[in-house]
Backbone as a ProteinNet text record, in pm:
[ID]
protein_1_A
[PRIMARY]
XXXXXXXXXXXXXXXXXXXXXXXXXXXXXXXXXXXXXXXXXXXXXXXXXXXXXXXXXXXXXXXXXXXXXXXXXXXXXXXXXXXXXXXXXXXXXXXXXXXXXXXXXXXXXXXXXXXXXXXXXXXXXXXXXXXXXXXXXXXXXXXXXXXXXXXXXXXXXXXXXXX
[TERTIARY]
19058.9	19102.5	18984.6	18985.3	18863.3	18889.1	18786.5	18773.7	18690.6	18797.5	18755.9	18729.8	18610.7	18531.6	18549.1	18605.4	18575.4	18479.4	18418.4	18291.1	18280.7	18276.9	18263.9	18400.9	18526.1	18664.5	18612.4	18553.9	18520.1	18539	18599.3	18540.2	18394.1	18328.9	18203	18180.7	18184.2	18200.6	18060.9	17966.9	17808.9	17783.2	17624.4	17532.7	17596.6	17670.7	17655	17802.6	17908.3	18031.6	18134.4	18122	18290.6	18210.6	18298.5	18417.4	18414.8	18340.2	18330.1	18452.4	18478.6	18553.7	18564.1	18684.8	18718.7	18867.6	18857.9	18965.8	19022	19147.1	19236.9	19362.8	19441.4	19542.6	19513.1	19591.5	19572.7	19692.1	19709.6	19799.7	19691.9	19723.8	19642.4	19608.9	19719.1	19656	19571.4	19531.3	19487.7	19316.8	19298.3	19194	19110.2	18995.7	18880.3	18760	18712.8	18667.5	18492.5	18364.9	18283.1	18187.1	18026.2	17937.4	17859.8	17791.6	17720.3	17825.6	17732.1	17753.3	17854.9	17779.4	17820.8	17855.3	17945.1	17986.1	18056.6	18185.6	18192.6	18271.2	18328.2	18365.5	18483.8	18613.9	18730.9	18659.2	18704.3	18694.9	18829.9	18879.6	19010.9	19001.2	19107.7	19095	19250.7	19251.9	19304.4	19278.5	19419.4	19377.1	19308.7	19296.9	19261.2	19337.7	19428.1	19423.3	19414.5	19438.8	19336.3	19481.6	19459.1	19507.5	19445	19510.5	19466.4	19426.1	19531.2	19478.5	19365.8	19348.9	19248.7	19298	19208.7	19227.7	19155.2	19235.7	19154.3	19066.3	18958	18918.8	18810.5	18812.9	18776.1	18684	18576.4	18487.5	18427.7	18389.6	18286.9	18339.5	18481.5	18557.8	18522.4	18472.7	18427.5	18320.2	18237.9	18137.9	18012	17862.4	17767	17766.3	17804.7	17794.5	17882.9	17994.3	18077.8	17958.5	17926.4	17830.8	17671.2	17648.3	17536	17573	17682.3	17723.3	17747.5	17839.1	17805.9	17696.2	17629.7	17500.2	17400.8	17392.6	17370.9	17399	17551.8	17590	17535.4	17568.9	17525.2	17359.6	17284.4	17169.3	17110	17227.5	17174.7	17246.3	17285.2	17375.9	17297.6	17239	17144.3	17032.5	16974.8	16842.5	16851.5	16956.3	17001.1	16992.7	17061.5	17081.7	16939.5	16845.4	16701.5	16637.8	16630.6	16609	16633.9	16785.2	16828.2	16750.1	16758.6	16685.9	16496.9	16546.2	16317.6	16205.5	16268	16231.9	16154.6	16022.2	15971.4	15948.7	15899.5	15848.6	15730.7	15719.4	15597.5	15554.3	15477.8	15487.1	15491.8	15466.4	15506.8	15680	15719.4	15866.3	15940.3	15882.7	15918.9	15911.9	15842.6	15826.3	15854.1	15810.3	15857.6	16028.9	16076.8	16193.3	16320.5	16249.7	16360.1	16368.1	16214.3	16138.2	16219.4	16249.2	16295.7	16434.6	16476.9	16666.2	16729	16625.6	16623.4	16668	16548.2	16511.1	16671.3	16706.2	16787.1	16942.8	16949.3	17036.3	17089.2	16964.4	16989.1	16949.7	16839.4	16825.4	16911.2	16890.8	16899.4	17079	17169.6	17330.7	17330.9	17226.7	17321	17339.9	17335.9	17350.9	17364.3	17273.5	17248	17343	17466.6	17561.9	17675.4	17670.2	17751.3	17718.2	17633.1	17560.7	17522.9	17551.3	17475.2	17521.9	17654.3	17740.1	17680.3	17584.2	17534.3	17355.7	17345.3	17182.9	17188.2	17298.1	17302.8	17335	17422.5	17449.3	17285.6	17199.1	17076.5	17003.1	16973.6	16911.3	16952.9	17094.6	17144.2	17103.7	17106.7	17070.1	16969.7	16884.6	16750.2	16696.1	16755.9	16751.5	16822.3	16895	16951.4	16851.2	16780.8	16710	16566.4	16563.9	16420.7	16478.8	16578.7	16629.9	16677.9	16706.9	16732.2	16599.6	16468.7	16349.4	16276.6	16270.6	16286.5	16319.1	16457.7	16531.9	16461.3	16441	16428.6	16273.4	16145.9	16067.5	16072.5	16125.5	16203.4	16283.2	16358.8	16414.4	16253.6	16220.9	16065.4	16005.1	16002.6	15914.2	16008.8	16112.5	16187.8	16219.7	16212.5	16240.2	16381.4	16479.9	16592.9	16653.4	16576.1	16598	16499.7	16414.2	16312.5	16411.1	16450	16548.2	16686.6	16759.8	16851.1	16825.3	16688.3	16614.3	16630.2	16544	16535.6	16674.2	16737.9	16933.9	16961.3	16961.1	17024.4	16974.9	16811.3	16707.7	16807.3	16775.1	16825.8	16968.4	17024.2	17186.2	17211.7	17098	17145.5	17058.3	16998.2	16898.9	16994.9	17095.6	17123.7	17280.1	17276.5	17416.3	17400.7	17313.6	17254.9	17246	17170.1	17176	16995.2	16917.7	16770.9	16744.5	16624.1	16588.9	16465.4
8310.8	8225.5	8204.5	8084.1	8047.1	8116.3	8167.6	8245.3	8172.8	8118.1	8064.8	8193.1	8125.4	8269.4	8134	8271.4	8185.6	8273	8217.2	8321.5	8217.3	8256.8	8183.8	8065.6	8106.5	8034.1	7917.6	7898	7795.7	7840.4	7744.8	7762.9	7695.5	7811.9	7818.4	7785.6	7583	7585.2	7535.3	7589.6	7601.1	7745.1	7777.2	7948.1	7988.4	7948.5	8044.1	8138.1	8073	8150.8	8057.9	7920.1	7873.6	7830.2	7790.8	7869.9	8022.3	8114.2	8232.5	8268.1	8260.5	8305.4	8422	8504.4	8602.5	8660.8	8797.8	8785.8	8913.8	8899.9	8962	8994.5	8915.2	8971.3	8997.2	9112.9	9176	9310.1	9319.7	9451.9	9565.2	9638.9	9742.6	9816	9844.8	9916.6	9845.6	9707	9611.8	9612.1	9696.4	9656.3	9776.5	9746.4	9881.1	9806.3	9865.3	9827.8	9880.9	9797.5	9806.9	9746.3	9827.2	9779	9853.7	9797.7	9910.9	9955	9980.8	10049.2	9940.7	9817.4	9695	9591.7	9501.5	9374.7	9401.9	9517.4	9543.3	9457.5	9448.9	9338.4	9409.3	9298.8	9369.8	9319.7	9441.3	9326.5	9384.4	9329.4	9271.3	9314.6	9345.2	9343.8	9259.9	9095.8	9024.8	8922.3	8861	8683.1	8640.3	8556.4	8544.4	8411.4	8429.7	8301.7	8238.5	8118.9	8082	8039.4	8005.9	7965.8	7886.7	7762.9	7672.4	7715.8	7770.6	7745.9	7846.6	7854.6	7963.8	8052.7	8177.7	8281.5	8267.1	8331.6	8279.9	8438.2	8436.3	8545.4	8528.5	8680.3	8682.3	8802.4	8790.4	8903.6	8916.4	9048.3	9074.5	9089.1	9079.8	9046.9	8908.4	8861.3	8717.9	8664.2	8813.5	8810.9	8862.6	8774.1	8835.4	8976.9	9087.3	9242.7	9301.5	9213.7	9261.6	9252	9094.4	9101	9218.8	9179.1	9297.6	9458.2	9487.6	9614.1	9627.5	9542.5	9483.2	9489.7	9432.9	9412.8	9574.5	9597.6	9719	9833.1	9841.8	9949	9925.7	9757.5	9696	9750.9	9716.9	9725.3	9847.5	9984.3	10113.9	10113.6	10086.1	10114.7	10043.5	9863.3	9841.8	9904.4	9964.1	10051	10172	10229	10346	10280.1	10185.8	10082.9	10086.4	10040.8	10019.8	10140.2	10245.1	10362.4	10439.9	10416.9	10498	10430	10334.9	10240.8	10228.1	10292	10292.3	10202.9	10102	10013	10070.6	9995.9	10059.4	9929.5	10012.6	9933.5	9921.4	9727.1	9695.6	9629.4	9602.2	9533	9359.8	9334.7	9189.2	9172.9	9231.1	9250.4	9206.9	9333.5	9313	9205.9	9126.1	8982.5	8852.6	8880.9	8744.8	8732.6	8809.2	8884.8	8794	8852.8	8798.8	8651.2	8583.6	8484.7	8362.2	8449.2	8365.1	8392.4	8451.3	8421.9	8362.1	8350.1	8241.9	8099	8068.7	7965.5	7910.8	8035.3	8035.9	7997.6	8060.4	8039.4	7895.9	7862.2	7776.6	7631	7654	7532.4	7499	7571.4	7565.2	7547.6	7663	7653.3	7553.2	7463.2	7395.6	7462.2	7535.8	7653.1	7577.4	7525.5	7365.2	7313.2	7308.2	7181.3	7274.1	7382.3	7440.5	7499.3	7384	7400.8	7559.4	7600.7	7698.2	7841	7839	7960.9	7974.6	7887	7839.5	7903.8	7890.4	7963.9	8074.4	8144.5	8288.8	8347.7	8279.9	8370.9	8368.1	8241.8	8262.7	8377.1	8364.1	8494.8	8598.6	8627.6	8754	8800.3	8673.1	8736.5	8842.2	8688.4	8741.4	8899.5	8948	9021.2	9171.9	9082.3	9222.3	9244.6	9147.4	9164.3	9301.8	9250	9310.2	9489.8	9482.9	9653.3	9716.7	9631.6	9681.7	9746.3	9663.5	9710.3	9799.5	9801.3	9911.5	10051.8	10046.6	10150.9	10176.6	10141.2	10175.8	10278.9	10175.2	10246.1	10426.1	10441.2	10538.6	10662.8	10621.9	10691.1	10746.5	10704	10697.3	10839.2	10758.5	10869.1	10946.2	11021.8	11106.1	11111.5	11044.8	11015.9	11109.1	11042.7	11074.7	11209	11319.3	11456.9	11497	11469	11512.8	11558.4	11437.8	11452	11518.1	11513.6	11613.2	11786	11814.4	11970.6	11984.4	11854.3	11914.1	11938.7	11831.7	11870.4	12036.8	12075.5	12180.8	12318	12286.8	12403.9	12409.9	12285.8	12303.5	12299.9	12269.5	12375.1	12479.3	12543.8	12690.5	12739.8	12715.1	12782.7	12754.7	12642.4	12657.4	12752.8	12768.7	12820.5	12939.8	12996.4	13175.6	13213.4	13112.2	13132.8	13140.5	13078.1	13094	12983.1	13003.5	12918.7	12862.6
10099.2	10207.8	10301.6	10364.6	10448.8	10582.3	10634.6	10763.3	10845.7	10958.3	11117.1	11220.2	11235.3	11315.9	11450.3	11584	11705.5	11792.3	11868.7	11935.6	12055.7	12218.6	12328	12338	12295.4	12281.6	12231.1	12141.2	12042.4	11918.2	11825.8	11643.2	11592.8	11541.2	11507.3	11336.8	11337.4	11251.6	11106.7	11201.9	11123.5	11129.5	11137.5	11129.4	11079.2	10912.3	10812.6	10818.9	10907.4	10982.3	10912.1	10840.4	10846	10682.3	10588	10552.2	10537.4	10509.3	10488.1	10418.6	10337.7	10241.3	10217.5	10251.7	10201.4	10183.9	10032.8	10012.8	10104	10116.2	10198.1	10158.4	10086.1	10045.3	9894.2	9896.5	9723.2	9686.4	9583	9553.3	9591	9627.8	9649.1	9512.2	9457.4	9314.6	9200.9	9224.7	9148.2	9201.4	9281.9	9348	9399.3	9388.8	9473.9	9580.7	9656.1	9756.3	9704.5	9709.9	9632	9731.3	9706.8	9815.9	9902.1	9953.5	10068.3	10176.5	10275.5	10404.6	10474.7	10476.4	10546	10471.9	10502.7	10422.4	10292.8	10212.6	10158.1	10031.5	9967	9939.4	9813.2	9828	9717.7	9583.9	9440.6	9348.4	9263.7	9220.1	9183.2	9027.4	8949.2	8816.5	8823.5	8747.7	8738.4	8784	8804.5	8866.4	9029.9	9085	9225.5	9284.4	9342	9392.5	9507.8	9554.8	9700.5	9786.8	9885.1	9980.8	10078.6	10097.3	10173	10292	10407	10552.8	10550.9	10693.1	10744.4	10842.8	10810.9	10846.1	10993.6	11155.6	11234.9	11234.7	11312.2	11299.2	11426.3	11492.6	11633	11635.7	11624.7	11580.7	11740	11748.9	11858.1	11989	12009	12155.5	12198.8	12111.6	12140.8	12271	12291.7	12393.6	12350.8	12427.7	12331.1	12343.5	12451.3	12481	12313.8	12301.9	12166.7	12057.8	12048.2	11947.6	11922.1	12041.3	12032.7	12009.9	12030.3	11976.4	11856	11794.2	11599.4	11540.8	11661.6	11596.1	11543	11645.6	11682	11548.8	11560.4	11434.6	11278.4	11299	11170.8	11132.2	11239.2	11209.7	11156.6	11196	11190.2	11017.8	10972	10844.8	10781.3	10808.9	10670.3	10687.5	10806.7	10785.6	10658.2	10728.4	10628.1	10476.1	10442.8	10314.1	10270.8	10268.7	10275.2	10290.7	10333.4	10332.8	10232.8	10172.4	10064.5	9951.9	9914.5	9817.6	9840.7	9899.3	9904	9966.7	10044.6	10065.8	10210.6	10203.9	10343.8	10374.6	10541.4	10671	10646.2	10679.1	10694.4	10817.3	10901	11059	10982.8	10897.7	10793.7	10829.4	10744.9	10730	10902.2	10959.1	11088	11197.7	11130.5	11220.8	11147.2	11022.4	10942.1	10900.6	10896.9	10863	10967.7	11110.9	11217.3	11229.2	11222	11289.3	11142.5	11019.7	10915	10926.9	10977.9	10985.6	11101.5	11228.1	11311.7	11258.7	11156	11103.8	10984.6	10957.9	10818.9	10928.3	10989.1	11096.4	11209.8	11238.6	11333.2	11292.8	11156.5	11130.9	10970	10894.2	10751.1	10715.5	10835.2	10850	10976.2	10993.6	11119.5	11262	11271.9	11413.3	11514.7	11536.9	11607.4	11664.9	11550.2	11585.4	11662.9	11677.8	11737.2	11873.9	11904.9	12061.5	12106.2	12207.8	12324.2	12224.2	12149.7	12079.7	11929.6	11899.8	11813.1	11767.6	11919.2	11959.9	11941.5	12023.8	12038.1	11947.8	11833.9	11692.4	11643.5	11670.2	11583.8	11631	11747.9	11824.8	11816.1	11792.7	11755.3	11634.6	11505.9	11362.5	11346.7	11480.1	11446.1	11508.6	11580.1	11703.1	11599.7	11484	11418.4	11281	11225.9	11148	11217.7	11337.8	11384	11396.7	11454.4	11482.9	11378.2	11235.6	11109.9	11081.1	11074.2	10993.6	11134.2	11270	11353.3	11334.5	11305.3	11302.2	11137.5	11063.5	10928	10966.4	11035.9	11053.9	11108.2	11219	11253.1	11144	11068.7	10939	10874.9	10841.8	10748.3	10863.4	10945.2	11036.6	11106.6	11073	11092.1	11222.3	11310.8	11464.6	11467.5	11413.4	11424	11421.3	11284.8	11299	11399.1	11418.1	11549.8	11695.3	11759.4	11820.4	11837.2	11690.7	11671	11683.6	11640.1	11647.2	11807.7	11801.3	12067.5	12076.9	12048.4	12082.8	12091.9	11937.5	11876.7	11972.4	11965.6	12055.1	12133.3	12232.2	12427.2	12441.5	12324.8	12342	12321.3	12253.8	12173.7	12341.5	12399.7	12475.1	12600.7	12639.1	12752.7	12745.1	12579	12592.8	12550.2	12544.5	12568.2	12703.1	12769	12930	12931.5	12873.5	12899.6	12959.1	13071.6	13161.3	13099.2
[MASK]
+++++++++++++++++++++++++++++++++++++++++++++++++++++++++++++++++++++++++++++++++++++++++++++++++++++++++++++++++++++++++++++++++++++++++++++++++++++++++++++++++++

């Protein structure tokens, strides 16, 4: 079924958001849930069939603070994605990366035509591409357990009672 995404009490119907097709209704025992971290997707053993209307669909609280928090989680889960699979950070990646889903976004889906709500999904893509390969750098360079060790220390140390 086609999925109407609304974002800024508008339907957003370019950047890569309308029809978005997806399935939703299904027997449950007919079906397994398959995929990464993010974007997972049903696949079905049997028939499929469609349905005309659309699904409305209201992602993000429908504010950019919603979106950027999506964004956000999203970005930490495909780092991880890319991480598990081997894929490293390059400062390439990291700029051509965002600077091309801008492009893929606002010009290539139209983004455009969906005026000012239109921009900000592009800037957001792009804004999630850059903190995906960010955060990935980070994984690589162990930032993340680094920080968890200071945690663990200065709790075990404030909860002994050492100054």
């Amino acid at each position: 079924m086609p999925r109407r995404t609304f974002f800024h009490g508008r339907w957003i119907n370019h950047s890569g958001f309308y029809p978005d097709r997806q399935l939703r209704l299904f027997k449950r025992t007919c079906a397994k849930w398959i995929g990464e971290r993010v974007h997972e997707r049903v696949e079905i053993d049997g028939e499929i069939g469609t349905l005309s209307c659309d699904l409305h669909h209201f992602p993000f609280e429908g504010t950019v603070t919603g979106m950027e928090d999506t964004s956000n989680r999203y970005s930490s889960l495909q780092s991880q994605n890319l991480f598990d699979e081997g894929k490293r950070f390059t400062l390439w990646r990291m700029i051509l990366r965002p600077f091309g889903k801008f492009l893929e976004v606002y010009i290539w889906k139209r983004g455009f035509l969906d005026g000012i709500p239109g921009f900000f999904i592009a800037i957001n893509s792009a804004h999630s591409m850059f903190l995906r390969y960010i955060k990935l750098r980070e994984l690589e360079k162990g930032y993340f357990c680094q920080i968890r060790r200071k945690m663990v220390v200065f709790i075990f140390i404030k909860s002994i009672g050492w100054k």
